[in-house]
KELOKE-997280 format. One record per residue: z, y, x of N, C-alpha, C in turn; residue in three letters. Coordinates in pm, whole numbers, plus 50000, padded with zeros to 5 digits. Layout:
N
ZYXZYXZYXALA...
//
This chain:
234
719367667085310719977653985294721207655185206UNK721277650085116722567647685001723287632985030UNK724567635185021725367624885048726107619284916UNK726277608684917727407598484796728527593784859UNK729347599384898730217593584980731377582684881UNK731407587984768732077575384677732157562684700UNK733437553884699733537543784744733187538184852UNK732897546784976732627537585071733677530585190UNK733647520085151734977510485223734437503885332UNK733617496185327732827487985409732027493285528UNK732107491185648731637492485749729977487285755UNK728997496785779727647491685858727807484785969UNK727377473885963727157459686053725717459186101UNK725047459286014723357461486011722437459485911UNK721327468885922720207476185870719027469085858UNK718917473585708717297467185698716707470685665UNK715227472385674714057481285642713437475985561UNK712887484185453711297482485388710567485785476UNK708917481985438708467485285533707287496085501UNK706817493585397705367498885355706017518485314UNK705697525885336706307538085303707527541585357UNK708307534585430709387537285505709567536885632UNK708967524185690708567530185856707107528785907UNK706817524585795705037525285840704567536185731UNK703527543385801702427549885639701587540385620UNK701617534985536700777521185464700117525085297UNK701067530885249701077534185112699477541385075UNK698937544185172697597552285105696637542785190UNK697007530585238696147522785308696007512185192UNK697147507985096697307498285025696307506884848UNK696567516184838695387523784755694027523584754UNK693817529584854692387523884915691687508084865UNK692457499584932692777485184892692867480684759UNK693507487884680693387488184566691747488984503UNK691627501384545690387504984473689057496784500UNK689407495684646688067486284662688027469784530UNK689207464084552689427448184471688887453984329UNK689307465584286689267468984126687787468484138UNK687207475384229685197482284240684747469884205UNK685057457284262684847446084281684357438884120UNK685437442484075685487435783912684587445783807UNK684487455983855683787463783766684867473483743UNK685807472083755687157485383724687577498283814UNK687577513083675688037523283730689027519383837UNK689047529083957690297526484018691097533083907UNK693037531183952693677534683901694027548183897UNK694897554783772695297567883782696717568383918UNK697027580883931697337583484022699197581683959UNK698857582283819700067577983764700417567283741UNK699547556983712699357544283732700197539483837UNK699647547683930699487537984093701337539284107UNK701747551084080702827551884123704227541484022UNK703747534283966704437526483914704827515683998UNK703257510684075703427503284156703867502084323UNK704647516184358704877516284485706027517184477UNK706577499684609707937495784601707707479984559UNK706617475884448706677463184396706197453984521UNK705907443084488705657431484575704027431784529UNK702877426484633701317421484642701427414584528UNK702397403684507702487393084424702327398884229UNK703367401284257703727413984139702777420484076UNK702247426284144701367436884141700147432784050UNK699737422684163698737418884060698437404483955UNK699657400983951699787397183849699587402983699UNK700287416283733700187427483628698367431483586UNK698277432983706696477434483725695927426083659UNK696217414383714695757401883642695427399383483UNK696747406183440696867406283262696287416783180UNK696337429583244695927437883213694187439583162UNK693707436383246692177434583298691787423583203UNK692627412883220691887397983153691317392883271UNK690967394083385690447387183526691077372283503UNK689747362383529689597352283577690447346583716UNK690107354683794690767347183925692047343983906UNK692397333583956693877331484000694747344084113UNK695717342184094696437355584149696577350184254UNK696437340384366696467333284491694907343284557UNK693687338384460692727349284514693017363384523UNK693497367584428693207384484388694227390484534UNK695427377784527696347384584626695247385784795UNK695127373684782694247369884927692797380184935UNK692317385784836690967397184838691767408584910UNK692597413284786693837427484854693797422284983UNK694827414585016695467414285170693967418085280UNK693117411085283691857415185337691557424885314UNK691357429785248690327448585210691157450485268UNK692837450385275694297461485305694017459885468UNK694217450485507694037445885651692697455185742UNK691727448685668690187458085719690807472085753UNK691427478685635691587495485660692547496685756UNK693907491785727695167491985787694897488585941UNK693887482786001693767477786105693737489786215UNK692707498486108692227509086211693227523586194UNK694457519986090694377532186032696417532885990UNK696927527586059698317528885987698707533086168UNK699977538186111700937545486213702277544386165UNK702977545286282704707544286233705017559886227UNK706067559586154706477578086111707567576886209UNK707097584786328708147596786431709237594286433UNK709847599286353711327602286314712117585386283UNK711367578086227711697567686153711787554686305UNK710977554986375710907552986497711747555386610UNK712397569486562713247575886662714807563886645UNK714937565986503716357562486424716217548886427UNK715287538586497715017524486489715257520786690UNK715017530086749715237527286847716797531286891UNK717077537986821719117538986831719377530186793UNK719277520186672719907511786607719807499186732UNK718337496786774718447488686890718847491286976UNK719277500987041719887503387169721077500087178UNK721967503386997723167504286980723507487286888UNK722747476786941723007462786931723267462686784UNK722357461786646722447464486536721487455986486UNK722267446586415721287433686412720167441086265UNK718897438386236717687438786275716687440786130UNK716567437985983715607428685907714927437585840UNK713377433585848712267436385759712667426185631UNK712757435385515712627430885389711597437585281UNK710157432285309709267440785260708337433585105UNK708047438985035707127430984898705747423784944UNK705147428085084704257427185131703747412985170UNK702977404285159703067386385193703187392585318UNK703837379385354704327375585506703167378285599UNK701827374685586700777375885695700907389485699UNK700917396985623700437411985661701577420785677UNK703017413685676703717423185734703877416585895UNK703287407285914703617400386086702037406686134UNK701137409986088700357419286124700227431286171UNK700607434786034701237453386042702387452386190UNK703107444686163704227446286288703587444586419UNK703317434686414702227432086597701497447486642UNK700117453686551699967462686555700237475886614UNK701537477386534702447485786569703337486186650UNK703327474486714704167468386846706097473286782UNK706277463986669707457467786614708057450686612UNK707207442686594708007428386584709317426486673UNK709167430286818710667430586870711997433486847UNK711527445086761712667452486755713457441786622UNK712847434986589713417428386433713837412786450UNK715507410786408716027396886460715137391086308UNK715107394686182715047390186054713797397186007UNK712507392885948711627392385907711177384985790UNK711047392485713711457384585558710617393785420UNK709387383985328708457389385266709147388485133UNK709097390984973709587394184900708817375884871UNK707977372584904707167361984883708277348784870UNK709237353484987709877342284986711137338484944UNK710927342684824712577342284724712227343684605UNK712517341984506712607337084359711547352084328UNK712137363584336712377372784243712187387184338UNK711187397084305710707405784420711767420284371UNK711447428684485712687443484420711547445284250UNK712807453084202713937457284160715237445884160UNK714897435384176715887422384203716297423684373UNK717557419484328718707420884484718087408184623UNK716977399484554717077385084585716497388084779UNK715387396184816715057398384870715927406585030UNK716777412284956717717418485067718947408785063UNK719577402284989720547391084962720187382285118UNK718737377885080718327367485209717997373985298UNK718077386185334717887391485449719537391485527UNK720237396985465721597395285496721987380885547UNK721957375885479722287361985467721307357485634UNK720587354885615719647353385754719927361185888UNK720767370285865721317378585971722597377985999UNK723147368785913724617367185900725807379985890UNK725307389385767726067396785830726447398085625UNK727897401985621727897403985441726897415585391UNK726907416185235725787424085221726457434585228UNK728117438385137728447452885149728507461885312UNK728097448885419728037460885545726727460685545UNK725787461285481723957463585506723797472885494UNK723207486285545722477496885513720737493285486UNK720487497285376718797494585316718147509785379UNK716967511085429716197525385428715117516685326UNK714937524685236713587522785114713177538085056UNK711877536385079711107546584994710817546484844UNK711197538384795711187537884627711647533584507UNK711697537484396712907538784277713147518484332UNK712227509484305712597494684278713197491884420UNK713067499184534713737496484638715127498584650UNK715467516184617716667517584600717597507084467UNK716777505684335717507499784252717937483984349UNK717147479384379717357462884457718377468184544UNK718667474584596719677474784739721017477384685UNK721097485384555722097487484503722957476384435UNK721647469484391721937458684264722537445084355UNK722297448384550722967437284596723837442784666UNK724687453884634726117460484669725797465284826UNK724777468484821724387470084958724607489984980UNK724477493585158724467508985093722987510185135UNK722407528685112721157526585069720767544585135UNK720097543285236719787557685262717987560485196UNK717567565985111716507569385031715897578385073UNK714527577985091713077589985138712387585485038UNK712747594984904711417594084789710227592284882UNK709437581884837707767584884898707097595284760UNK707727595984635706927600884566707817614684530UNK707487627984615708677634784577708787643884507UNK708857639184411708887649584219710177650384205UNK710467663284132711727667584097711717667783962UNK712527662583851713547657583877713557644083927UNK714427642884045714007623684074714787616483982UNK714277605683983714477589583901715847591083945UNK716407587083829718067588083848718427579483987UNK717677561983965717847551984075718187558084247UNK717167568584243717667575984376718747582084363UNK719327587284267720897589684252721457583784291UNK721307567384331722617561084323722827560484482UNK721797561384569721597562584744722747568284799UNK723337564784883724527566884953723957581285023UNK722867580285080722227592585196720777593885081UNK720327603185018718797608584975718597623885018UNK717557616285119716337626385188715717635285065UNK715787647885016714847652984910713527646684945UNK713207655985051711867654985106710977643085165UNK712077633585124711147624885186710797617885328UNK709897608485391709767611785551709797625285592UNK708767632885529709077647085573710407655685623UNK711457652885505712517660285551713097647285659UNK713067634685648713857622485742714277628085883UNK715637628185914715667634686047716297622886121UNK716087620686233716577606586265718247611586317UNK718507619986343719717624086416720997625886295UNK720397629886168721617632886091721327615786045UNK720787605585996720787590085978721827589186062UNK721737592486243722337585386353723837587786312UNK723797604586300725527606786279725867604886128UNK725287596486015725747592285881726317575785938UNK725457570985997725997558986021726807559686165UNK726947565286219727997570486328729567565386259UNK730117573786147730657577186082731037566285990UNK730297554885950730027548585903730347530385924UNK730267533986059730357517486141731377517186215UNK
//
């Protein structure tokens, strides 16, 4: 774990999560998903370099890009609504919350820390994914990238999470797994503890800017040194 301790003035009030690669493993459920919608049209799935452009963006986003790329007919209301289904079918039988990430979510609730999912994911399938996983409780603020102007790498998404939680943004701590996650959390003066999901060295500067970056990833994520960063912190 590497620390940024620069400038930090502002007290943690409360925390908000991504969700897809940060407390859920979703990320190779939403691939899958991928590939099936592409089979669909007649299209290679994507490269593996490809793909990683797109983890962190919003459903919306995503395939919009898809959309242009390809030349596809459908409206992006369908293409989104095909994904969410194929994603759902797999994810149903097949996602889990990461351990550690779980551990460091049940301190924050114990220790009265108000609450928000801020994920790219439409709203049905992150109130899915959550039920599932029997995680909806734990969250005062629940909030899809769907429902604000402008998805990460834009601040707009964690802005209204704050805001909906009433709490300012410079006391928010963000956990995000990726470059457009960390850039959005930064870009709304927020602080920002980082678990590359994709973990190549040299990393994307954007994870430079993370107050707390995990090298390793969930892998290295320890919930106890999170507990005593924000210990320290609040």
């Amino acid at each position: 774990m590497e620390k940024n301790n620069e400038g930090l003035r502002h007290k943690v009030k409360a925390v908000i999560f991504d969700l897809d690669g940060t407390l859920v493993d979703s990320e190779p459920n939403y691939s899958k998903a991928d590939d099936v919608l592409l089979e669909e049209y007649g299209i290679q799935a994507l490269s593996e370099e490809i793909k990683k452009k797109y983890v962190g963006i919003g459903t919306r986003e995503m395939m919009e890009d898809i959309k242009g790329m390809y030349g596809l007919k459908e409206s992006i209301d369908v293409l989104v609504a095909k994904k969410n289904k194929y994603y759902l079918d797999i994810a149903k039988e097949n996602t889990i919350v990461f351990p550690e990430m779980y551990r460091f979510l049940q301190f924050l609730k114990e220790n009265n820390y108000p609450l928000a999912i801020a994920s790219g994911s439409s709203p049905e399938i992150i109130d899915i994914i959550l039920t599932i996983t029997n995680l909806t409780e734990y969250f005062d603020v629940i909030l899809s990238a769907d429902e604000v102007v402008k998805g990460k790498p834009a601040p707009d998404v964690f802005w209204e999470a704050a805001k909906r939680l009433g709490v300012p943004f410079e006391s928010c701590l963000v956990m995000e797994d990726s470059v457009h996650g960390v850039e959005a959390a930064k870009s709304a003066s927020m602080y920002c503890m980082a678990l590359p999901y994709m973990m190549e060295e040299p990393f994307n500067d954007s994870f430079l800017m993370a107050d707390v970056l995990f090298k390793q990833g969930i892998i290295g994520f320890r919930a106890e040194e999170a507990m005593d960063w924000l210990r320290k912190n609040s």
